[in-house]
Every structure is written in C-alpha cells, then in structure tokens.
C-alpha positions in Angstrom: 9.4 2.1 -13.3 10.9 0.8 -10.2 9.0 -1.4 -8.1 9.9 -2.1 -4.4 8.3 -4.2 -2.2 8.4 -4.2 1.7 11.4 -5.5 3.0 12.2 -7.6 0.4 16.1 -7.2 -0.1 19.0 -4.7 1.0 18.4 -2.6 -2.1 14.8 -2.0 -0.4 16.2 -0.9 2.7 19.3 1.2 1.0 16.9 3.3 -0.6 14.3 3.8 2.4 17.3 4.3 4.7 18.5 7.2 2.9 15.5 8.8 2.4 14.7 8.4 6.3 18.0 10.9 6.9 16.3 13.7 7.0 13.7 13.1 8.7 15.6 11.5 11.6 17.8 14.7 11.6 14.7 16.7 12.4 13.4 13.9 15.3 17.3 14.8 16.6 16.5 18.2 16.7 13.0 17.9 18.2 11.2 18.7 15.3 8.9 16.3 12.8 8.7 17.5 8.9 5.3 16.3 8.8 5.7 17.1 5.3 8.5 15.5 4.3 7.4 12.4 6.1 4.2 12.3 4.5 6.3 12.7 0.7 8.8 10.1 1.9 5.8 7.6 2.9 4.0 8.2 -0.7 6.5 7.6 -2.7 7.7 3.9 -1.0 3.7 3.5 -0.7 3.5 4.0 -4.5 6.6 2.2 -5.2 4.7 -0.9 -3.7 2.2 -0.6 -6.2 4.0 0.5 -9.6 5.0 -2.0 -12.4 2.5 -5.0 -12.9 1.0 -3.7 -9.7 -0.7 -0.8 -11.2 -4.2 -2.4 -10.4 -3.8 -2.7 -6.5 -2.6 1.2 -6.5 -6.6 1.7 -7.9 -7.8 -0.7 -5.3 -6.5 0.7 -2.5 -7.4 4.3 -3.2 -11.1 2.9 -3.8 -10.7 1.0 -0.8 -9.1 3.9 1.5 -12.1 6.6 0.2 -14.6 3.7 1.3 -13.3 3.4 4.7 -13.0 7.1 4.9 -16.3 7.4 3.8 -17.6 4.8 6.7 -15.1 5.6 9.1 -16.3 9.6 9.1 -20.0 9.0 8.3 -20.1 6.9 11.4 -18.0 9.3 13.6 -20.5 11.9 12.8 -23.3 9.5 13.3 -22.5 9.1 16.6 -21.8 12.4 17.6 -25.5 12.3 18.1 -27.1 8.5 18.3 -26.1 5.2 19.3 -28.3 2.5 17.6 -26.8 -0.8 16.9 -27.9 -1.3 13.5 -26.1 1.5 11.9 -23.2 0.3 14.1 -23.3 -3.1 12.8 -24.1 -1.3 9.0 -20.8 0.2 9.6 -18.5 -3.0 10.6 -20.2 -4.6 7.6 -19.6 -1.8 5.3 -15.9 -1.5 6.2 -15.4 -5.3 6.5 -16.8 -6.0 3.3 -14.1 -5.4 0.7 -12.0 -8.2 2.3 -14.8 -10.5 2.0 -14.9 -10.3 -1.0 -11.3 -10.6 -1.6 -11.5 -13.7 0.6 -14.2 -15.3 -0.9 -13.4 -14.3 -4.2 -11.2 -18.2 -4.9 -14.7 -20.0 -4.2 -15.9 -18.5 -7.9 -12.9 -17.9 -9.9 -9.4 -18.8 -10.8 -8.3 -15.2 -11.0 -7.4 -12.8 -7.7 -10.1 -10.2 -7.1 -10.0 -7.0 -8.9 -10.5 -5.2 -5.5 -7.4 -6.7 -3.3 -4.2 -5.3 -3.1 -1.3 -5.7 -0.6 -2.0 -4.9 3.0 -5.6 -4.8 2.7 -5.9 -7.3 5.4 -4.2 -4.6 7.7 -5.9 -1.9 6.5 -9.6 -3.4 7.5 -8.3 -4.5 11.0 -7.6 -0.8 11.7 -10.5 0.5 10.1 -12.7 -2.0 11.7 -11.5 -1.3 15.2 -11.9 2.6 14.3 -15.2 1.8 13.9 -16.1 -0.4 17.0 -13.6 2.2 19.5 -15.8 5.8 18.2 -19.3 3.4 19.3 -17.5 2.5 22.9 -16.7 6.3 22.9 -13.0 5.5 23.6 -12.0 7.5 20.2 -13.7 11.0 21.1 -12.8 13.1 18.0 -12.1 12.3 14.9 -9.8 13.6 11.7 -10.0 12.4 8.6 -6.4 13.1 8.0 -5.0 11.4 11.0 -7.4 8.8 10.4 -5.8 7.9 6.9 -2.0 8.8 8.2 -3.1 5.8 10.9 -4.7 3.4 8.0 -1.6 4.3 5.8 1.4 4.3 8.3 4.3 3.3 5.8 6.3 0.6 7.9 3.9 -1.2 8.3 0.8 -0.6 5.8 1.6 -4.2 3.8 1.7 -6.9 7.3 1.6 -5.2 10.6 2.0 -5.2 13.0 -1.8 -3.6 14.0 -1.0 -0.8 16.1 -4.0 1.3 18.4 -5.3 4.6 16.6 -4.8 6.5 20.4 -1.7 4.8 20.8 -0.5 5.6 17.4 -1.8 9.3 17.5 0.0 10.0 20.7 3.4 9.0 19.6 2.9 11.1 16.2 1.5 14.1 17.9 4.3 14.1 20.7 8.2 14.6 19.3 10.5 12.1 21.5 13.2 13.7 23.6 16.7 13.6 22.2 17.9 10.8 24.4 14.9 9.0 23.9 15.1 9.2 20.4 18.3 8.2 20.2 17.2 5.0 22.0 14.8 4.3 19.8 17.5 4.3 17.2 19.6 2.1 19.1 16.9 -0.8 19.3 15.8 0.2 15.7 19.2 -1.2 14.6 19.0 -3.9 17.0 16.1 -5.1 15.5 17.1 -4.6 11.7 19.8 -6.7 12.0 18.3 -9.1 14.2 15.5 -9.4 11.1 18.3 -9.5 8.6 19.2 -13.1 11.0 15.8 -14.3 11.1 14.5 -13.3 7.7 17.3 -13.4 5.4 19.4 -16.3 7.2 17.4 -18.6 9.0 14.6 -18.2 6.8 16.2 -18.8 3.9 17.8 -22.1 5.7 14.6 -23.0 6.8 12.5 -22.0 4.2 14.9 -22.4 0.6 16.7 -24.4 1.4 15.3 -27.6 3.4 11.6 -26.9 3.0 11.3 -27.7 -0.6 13.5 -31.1 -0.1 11.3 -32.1 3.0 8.4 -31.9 1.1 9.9 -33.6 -2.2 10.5 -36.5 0.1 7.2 -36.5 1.3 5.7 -36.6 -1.5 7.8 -39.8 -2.9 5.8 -41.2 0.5 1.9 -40.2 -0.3 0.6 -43.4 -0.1 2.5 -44.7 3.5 -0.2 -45.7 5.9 -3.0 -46.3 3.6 -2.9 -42.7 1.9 -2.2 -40.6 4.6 1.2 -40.0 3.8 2.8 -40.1 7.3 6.3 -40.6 7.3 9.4 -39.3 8.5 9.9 -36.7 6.0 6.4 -35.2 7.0 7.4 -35.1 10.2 10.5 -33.1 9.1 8.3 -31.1 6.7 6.6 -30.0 9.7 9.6 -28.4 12.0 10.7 -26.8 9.2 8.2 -24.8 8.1 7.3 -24.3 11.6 10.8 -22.6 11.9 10.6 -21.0 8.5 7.1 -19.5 9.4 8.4 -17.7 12.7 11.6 -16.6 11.5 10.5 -14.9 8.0 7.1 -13.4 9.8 9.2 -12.0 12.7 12.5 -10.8 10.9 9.1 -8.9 8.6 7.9 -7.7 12.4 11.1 -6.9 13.1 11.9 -4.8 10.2 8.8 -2.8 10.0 9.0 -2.2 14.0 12.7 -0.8 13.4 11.7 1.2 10.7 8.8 2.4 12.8 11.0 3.6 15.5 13.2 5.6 12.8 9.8 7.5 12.4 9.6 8.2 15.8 6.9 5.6 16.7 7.2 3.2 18.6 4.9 0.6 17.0 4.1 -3.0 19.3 6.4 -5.6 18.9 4.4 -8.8 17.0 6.6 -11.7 18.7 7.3 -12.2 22.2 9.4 -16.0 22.2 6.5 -17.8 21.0 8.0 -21.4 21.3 8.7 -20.7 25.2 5.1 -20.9 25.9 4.4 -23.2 28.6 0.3 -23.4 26.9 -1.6 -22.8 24.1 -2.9 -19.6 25.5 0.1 -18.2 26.5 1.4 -18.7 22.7 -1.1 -16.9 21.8 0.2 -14.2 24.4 3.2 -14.1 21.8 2.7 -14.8 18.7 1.7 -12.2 16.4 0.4 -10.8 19.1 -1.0 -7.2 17.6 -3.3 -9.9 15.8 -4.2 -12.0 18.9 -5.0 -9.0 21.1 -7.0 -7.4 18.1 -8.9 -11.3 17.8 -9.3 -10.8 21.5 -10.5 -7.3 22.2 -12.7 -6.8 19.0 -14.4 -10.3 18.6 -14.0 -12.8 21.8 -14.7 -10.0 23.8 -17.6 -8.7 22.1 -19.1 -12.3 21.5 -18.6 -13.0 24.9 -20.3 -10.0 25.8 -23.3 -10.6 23.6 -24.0 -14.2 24.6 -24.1 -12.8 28.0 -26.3 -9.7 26.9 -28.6 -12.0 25.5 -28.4 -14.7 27.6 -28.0 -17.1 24.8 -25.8 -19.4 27.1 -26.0 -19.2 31.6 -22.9 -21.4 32.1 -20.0 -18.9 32.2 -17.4 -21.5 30.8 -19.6 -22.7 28.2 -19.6 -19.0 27.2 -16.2 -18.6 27.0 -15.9 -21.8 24.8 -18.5 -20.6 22.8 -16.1 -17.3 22.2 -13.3 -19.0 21.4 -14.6 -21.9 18.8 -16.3 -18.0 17.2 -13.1 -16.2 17.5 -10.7 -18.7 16.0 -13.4 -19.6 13.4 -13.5 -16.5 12.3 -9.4 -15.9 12.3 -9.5 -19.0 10.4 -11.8 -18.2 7.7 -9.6 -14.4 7.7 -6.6 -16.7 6.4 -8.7 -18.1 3.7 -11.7 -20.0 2.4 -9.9 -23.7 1.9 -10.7 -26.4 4.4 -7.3 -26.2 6.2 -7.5 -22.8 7.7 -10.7 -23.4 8.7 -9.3 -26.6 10.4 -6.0 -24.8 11.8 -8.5 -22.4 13.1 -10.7 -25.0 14.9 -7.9 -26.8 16.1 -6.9 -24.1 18.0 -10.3 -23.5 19.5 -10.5 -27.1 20.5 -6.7 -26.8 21.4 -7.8 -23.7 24.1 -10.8 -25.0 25.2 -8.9 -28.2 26.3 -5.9 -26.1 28.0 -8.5 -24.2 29.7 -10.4 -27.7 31.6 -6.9 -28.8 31.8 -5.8 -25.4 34.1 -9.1 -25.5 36.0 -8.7 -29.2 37.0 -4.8 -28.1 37.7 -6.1 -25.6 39.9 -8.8 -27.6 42.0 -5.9 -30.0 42.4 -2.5 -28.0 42.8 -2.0 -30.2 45.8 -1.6 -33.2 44.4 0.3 -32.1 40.7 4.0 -31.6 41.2 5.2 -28.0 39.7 8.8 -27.9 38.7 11.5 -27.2 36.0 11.1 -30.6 34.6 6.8 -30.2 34.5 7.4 -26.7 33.2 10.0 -28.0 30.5 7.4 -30.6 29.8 4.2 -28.5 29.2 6.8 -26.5 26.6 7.6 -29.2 24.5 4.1 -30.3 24.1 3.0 -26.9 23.2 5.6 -26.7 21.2 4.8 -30.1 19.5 0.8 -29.1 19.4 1.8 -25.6 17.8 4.2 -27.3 15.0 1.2 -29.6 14.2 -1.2 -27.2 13.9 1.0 -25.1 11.6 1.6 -28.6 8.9 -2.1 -28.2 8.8 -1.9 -24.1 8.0 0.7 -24.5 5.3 -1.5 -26.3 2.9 1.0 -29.3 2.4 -1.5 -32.0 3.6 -4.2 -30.5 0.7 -1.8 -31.6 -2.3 -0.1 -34.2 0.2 -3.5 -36.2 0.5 -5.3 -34.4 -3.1 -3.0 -33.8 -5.1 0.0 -36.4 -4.6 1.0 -36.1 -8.6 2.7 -32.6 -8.2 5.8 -33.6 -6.2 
C-alpha cells in the first residue's frame, strides 16, 4: 500500500491537492463538508502510517483513546472540584507516553513500541487541554472536537501547536468568500515560498554542503588537542544552522498553507528569526507556537509557583530560576543525550545573561549609544550565539569528539 509522509515530495502534495478541491469549493460557497473533510483527513492520516509503519497507526490510536480518556475524565472532574493533585495526576497521565518514548534510548537500542509520528505534538495539545479546563479558560468540552483539535491533518506530524479556542473558533465559523479567497492567496504564497526553503535551500544547505563540511571536519578531530576546532567546523556550523531554518520553516510553511486551504488559519511558526537583535527576541520568532507554549504552560506556571510558595523573594532570581527550568525541560523534550540538555542550558544561561545585560542597558541608556550600527551589531552576535548553540543541537560535536572513526 501506498505510504505518504507529510510534505515529503510534489507527489505528496499532488495527491492532497486534489483531494482538497472539493472541500475548498464548499469554503467558496460558504459551506464546510465536515464530512468530507473528516474522510479526506483519515485517509492522508492513515497514509502516514501504512507500509512499515503499521505499528505507529496502533500507537497512536492507543495514545489518542488515553488522552481522550484523561482529557474528558478531567473535564468532568472539574465540572465539580478543583484539587491540585488530580490536576497534576492529569498532566502526568497525559505527559507520560512521551516520556517514555523519550527515555526509551537510555535502556535499549530499539525505538519504543509506543511512539509514532507527531506524538510530540499531540501531548503539547493535550497537555495544554488539560492545564486551560483547570484555569477555567476551556468552559465546555467535546470529545469530538477535542480529537478533530489533537488530530488536525496539516499539521498532526510537526506543528505548528495551535490554541484549542483559537482553533475551534475558526472551524466552527465558515470564512467569508473574500476572505477565503485571501486565505488562498497567502496559502499559495506560502507553498511555494516552502517549496524555496525546503526543497531548494535546504537541499543546498543540507545535501549538498552539509555532509562535505562535516567530512572535512572530521579529517580534523584531533586539531587543538582533541577538540576538533577548525575551519571546517566552523563552516559545519552555518550550514546546518541554514539547513535547520530553511527545511523546518518550508515544513511550517507547508502545513500553515495547507491549513489555510482548510479554512484555518493556523499561527505561523517563524517570524525572521536571524533579525533578532537578542536572544529573547529569537525566541519571539523561532518556532514560536513552541516558545509561546514553553512560555505560557511552564515558565509561567514555575514562575507562578516559586512565588506561591515563596521558594525564592528576589523577583529576578525567580525569573532565572524559570528560565534555567523551562529551557531544561525543552531540552530534555528534544532528547535524553547530553547535548540537548546542553543546547537547552545554554540557552538559559544565554537569556539570563541578555536579561542583566538589558537591565544594566536600561539603568545606563545615557551613557550607551543606540544606533543602526549598535543595532546591526547586537544582530550579528545573536546571530553568531544562535549558530553556536545549534553545532551543539545537531549532535556533530558527540561523534566529532566520541566517535571521530566514523567520518
């Protein structure tokens, strides 16, 4: 059988196009065949999964009847009560499958039984489910819209993490023609700006030079007693920097367009990340459903319980505290290996110093010159910062330093 997986070449997007026709004929005449939607959506969801696959189709049905399971055992739960054990039960309980897949490396060679593609996604949304019905922000609560949310086609494998409310709004309410058709007009905007990023400059960046940059690093493991710095590192770096932007946003890109064919009009993920004039601001846009999910749903809430509880007075040291928790945890989300764990402290540190840096910037505005050339300044070393934190998030200094036989 015919397997298709997201995005992965025009014969993907011929046959999804196609199929879309109808439906977009029906958005043009200010109607949505929920029905036909739903059919087109299971069959490209099950095309995902077919062939070799088989096994993650199981997984994720297992996974989706445990969330809904959670997800509308708590939503009754606290129809009535509000006690924050059975909340915290519930974020462990949904959470808990992608631990496992996470940790699963640490005790065997073989991928977990229980992961499948997109679960990553899927638990973000289900999770923040979750935490939104105990703020009382997510008032009622359908099982079937709660799994067309979880399941949304375009972008069930890698985002970008939409907003149940914000999600449910745009399904529930049918665009007006003209709007519509606008939403077409940046939906093919934005496929063929992701056919430049992911199929062109990603394939530059990432077939192309990538695996000679690191072939010539590797010739140079043993330049400055072992740790392999050279030139060709240095290269090596830019361009998977380049490659890592320009195939994850063209993916963005794709399934943000292919939203908008559906009449939603799902976040954009990338917001010129490399124009950031800080570390925070990148995080501002990049990935940025991610960032805002990290932000809302655990440096808020860890910022929230150390206050609370009191645990630390000093407002900044709070704040710190937050962030060396929040990126901690997003590194440990990437994986259990010691270098997203570091990329994910890095970043902390990397924040934490921006953030002394703008308060001493601020207590002495009068005596620090502001101007194109400082602006253009604080770019490149974000830039520079970001490109070196991303060497350490590829993985190449583990078998650069570990492993320098495999070149």
């Amino acid at each position: 059988m015919i397997n298709l997986q997201p995005y992965a070449d025009p014969q993907y997007f011929a046959y999804l196009l196609v199929a879309l026709i109808p439906l977009t004929i029906g958005l043009l005449r200010g109607h949505r065949w929920h029905f036909y939607e739903t059919l087109v959506s299971l069959a490209f969801i099950i095309l995902m999964f077919t062939g070799a696959k088989w096994h993650q189709a199981i997984a994720l049905l297992g996974f989706l009847v445990l969330e809904l399971l959670v997800v509308s055992g708590y939503a009754k739960y606290r129809q009535q009560h509000n006690q924050t054990r059975v909340f915290i039960a519930a974020v462990v309980a949904a959470i808990l499958p992608l631990v496992v897949v996470k940790t699963t490396p640490l005790w065997s060679t073989q991928p977990s039984l229980i992961g499948f593609l997109g679960i990553s996604y899927l638990t973000f949304k289900a999770v923040q489910m979750v935490m939104e019905l105990r703020d009382g922000t997510i008032k009622e609560f359908s099982k079937l819209a709660f799994l067309r949310f979880l399941c949304f086609m375009p972008t069930l494998s890698s985002g970008p993490i939409d907003r149940f409310r914000r999600f449910q709004a745009d399904y529930e309410h049918v665009p007006e023609q003209a709007a519509y058709v606008e939403m077409l007009g940046r939906a093919v905007h934005y496929l063929f700006l992701g056919f430049l990023y992911k199929f062109l400059l990603g394939y530059i960046f990432g077939t192309v030079l990538l695996p000679k940059l690191a072939h010539l690093a590797m010739l140079q493991h043993g330049a400055f007693g072992g740790l392999g710095l050279s030139w060709p590192l240095v290269g090596y770096m830019y361009d998977y920097s380049m490659y890592l932007f320009f195939d994850f946003a063209g993916y963005s890109l794709f399934a943000v367009a292919i939203s908008l064919v559906m009449g939603i009009d799902t976040p954009m993920n990338f917001n010129r990340p490399f124009a950031a004039v800080n570390i925070k601001e990148f995080w501002n846009r990049w990935h940025m459903t991610l960032s805002f999910w990290f932000r809302d749903f655990v440096f808020m809430r860890t910022t929230f319980f150390i206050m609370k509880h009191k645990l630390i007075k000093n407002r900044i040291r709070v704040s710190q505290a937050a962030y060396l928790i929040n990126f901690l945890v997003m590194g440990f989300w990437h994986g259990v290996t010691w270098y997203y764990i570091v990329y994910g402290l890095f970043h902390a540190g990397a924040i934490i110093i921006n953030d002394i840096w703008l308060r001493f910037k601020k207590k002495h505005r009068q005596q620090l010159p502001h101007n194109r050339w400082t602006q253009g300044l604080a770019i490149l070393i974000t830039f520079n910062v970001v490109c070196f934190s991303f060497l350490i998030f590829s993985g190449f200094l583990n078998q650069l330093w570990f492993a320098p036989s495999l070149k």
